[in-house]
C-alpha positions as CSV (number, residue, x, y, z in Angstrom):
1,X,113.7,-14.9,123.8
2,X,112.0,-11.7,122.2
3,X,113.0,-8.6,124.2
4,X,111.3,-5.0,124.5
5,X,113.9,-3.7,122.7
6,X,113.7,-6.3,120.0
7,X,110.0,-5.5,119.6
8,X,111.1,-1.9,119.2
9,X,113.7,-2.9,116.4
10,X,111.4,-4.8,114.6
11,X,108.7,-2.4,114.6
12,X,111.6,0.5,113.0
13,X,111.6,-1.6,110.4
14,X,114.9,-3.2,110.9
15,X,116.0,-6.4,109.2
16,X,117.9,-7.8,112.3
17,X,116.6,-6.8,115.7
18,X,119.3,-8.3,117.6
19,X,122.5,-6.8,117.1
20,X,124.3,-7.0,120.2
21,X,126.9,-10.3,118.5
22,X,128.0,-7.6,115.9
23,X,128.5,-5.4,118.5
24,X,131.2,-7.9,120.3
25,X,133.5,-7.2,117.2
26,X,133.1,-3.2,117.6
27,X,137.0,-1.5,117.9
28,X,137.0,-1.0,121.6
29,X,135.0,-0.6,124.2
30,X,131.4,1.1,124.0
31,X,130.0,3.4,126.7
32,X,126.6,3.3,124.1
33,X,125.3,2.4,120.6
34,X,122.0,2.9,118.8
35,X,120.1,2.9,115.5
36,X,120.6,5.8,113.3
37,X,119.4,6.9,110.0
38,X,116.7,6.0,108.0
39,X,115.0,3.4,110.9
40,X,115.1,6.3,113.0
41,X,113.9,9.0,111.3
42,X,110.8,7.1,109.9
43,X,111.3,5.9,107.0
44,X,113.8,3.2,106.0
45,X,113.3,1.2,102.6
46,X,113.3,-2.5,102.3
47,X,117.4,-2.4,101.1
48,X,118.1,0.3,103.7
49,X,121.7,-0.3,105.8
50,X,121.9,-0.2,109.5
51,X,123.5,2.9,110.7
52,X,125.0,2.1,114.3
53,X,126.2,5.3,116.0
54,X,127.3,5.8,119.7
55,X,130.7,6.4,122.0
56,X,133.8,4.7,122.8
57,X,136.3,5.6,125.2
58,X,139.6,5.8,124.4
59,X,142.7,5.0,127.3
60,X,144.3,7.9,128.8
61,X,147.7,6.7,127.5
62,X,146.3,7.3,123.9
63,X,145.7,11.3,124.5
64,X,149.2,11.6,126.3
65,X,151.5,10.2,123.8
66,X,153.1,11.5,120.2
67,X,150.4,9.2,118.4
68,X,147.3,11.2,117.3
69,X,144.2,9.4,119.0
70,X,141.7,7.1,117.0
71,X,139.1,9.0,118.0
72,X,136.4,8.2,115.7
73,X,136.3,4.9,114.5
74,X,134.0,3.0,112.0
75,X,133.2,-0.5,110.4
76,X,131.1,-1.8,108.3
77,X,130.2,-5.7,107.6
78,X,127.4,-7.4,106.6
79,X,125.0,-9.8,108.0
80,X,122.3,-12.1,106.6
81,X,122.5,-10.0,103.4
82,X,121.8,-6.6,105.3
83,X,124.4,-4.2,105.0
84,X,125.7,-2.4,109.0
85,X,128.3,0.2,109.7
86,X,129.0,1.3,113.4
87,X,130.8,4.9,113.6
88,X,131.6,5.6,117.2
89,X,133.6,8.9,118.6
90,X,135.3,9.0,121.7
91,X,133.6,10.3,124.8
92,X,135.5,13.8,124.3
93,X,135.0,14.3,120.4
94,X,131.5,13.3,121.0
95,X,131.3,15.8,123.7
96,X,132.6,18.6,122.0
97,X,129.7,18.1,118.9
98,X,127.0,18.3,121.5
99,X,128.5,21.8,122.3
100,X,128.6,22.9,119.0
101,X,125.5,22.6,118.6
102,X,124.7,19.5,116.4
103,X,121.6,18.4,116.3
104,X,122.8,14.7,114.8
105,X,125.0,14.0,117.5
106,X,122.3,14.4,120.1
107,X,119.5,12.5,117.9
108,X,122.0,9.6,117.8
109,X,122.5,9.8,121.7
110,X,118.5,10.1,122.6
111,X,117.8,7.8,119.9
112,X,115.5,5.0,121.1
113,X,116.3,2.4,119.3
114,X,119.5,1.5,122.1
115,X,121.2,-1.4,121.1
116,X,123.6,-1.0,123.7
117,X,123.8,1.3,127.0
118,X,125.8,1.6,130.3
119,X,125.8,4.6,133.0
120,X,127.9,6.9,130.5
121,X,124.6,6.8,128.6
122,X,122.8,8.0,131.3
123,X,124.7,10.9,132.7
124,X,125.1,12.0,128.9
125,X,121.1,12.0,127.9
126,X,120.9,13.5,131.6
127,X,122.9,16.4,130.8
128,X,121.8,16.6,127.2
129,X,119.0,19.5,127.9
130,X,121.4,21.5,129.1
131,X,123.5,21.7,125.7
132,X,120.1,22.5,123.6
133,X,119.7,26.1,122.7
134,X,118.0,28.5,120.1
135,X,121.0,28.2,117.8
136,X,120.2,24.4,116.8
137,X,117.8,26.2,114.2
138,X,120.5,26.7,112.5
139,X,122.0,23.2,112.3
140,X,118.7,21.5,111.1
141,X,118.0,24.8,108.5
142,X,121.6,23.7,107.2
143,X,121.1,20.3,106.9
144,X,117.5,21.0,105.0
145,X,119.6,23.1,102.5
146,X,122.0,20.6,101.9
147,X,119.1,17.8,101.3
148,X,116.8,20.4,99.2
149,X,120.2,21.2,96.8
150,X,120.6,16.8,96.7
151,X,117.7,16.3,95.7
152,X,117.4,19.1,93.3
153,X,120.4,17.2,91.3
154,X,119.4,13.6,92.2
155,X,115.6,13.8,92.2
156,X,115.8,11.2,95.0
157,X,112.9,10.5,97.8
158,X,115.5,10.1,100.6
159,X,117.1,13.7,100.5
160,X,113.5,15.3,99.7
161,X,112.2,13.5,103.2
162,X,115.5,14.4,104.7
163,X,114.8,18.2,104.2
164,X,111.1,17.7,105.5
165,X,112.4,15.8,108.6
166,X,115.1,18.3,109.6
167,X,113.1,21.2,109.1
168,X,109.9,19.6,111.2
169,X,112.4,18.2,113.5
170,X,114.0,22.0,113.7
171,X,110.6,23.6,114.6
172,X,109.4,20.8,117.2
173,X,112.7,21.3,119.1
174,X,112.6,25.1,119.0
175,X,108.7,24.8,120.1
176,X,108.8,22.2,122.9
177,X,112.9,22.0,123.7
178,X,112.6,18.3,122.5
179,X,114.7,16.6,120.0
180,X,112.4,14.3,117.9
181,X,114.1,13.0,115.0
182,X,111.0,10.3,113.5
183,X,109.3,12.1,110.6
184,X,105.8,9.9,111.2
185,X,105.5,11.5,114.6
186,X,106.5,14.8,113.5
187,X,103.8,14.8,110.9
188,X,101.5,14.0,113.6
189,X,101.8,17.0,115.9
190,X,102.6,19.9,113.1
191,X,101.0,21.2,110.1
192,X,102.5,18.9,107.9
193,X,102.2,18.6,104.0
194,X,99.4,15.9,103.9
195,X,101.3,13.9,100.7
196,X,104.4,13.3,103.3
197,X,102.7,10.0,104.1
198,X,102.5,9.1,100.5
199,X,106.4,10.0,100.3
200,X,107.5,8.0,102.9
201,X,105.2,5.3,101.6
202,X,107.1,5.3,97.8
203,X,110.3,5.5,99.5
204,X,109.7,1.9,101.7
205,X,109.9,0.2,98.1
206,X,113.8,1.4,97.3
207,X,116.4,3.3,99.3
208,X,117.4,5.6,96.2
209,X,113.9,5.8,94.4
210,X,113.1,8.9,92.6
211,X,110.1,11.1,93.2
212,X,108.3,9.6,90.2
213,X,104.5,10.5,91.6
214,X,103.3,13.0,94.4
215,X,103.3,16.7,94.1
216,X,104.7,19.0,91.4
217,X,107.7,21.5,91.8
218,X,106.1,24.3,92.6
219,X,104.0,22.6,95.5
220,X,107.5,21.6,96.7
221,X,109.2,24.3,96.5
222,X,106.2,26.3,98.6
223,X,106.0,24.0,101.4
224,X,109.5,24.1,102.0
225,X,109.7,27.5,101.5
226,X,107.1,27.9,104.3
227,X,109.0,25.7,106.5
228,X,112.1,27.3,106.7
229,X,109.5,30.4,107.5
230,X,108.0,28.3,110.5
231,X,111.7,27.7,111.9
232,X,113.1,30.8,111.9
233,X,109.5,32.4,113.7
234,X,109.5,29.3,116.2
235,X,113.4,29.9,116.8
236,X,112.1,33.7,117.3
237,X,109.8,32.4,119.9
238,X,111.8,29.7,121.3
239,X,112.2,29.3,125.2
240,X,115.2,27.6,124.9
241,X,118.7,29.5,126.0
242,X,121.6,31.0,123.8
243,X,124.0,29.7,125.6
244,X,124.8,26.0,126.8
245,X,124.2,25.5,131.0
246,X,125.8,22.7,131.2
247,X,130.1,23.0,130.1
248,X,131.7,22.3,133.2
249,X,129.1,19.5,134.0
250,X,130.2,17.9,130.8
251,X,133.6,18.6,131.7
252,X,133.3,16.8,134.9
253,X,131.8,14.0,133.4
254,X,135.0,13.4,130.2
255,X,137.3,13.3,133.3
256,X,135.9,11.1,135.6
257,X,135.2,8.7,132.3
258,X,138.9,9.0,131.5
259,X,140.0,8.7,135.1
260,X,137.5,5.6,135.3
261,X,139.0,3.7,132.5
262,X,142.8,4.8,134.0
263,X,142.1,2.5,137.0
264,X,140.4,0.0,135.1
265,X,143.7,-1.0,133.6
């Protein structure tokens, strides 16, 4: 039987829509896990992986002993010839990056392509306004850096529409206090270079395809120039705090998780 969030899957662009039997094998219990990546941002390829992301939580006994704590796990397998890997944190690690700030922690947590959710879920994308502030500019302008200097030695699609998606994805959250990580819709609402489209188009045929058509250099390098321009004046203008609201809430929350799975046992 087909499912909403089947339909949802399928329409991302993923290979295998339902994924909650790989999910049985995951290293502990999950409080969440959703679709990450390429599928979310936009624009996957027809040999793009699965990226599963989410939180587990670890026993109380783990943090209290002389062992250091597992606290971010991973595992990759594959299935019907499509590549998945599932990196989880625990509840407090995972915590802790939403404070930092980290945009990527809280696009994997208000992703909507859930593959699996429970009332940590909830209380976490509940809370999750409260963590976003003016300094996130700053994570997604770092991450478009990063991507602009990969694909300057690679002369790859994927990092060239991973600097376009963070920066877009920059300047709607600092506009609107959203977190929107899917480039498509991102080029919809902004004043987006009209050959992204095209991009994302070339990219659907390989995962590490290289630019080979679309605009020169020097168009390039002006758009993203007058992105990073866009960002810092929306991050100027920005409503959003400076500070997080919402520490002790979060706090509050770790605990009563940790306490939660203490009486479970």
């Amino acid at each position: 039987m087909t499912t909403a969030i089947d339909d949802l899957l399928a329409r991302a662009g993923l290979p295998v829509t339902d994924l909650r039997p790989d999910l049985e094998h995951a290293p502990g219990p999950l409080a969440f896990a959703t679709v990450s990546g390429a599928h979310l941002y936009g624009f996957p390829s027809r040999d793009s992986d699965v990226d599963l992301r989410g939180v587990h939580v670890l026993p109380a006994e783990d943090l209290l002993g002389l062992h250091e704590p597992e606290e971010t796990r991973t595992r990759m397998w594959e299935r019907d010839g499509v590549e998945l890997d599932l990196v989880t944190h625990d509840l407090r690690k995972f915590v802790r990056l939403m404070l930092r700030p980290n945009g990527y922690v809280l696009e994997q947590l208000l992703s909507p392509l859930v593959v699996h959710t429970g009332p940590l879920h909830t209380e976490l994308t509940a809370l999750s306004p409260g963590v976003l502030t003016r300094n996130h500019a700053h994570h997604y302008r770092g991450f478009a850096v990063t991507q602009w200097r990969l694909y300057g030695n690679t002369g790859e699609l994927k990092p060239l529409l991973y600097t376009f998606r963070a920066l877009l994805t920059g300047i709607h959250l600092m506009r609107t206090g959203e977190v929107l990580a899917h480039l498509p819709t991102l080029i919809e609402g902004t004043d987006a270079p009209a050959y992204l489209p095209d991009l994302i188009a070339a990219k659907a045929e390989a995962e590490h395809g290289t630019a080979t058509t679309g605009p020169d250099e020097e168009t390039l390098v002006r758009d993203v120039t007058e992105l990073h321009r866009v960002l810092d004046e929306a991050r100027t203008r920005s409503r959003l705090p400076d500070a997080v609201t919402v520490l002790q809430d979060l706090h509050d929350l770790v605990v009563r998780a940790r306490l939660a799975a203490l009486r479970d046992v």
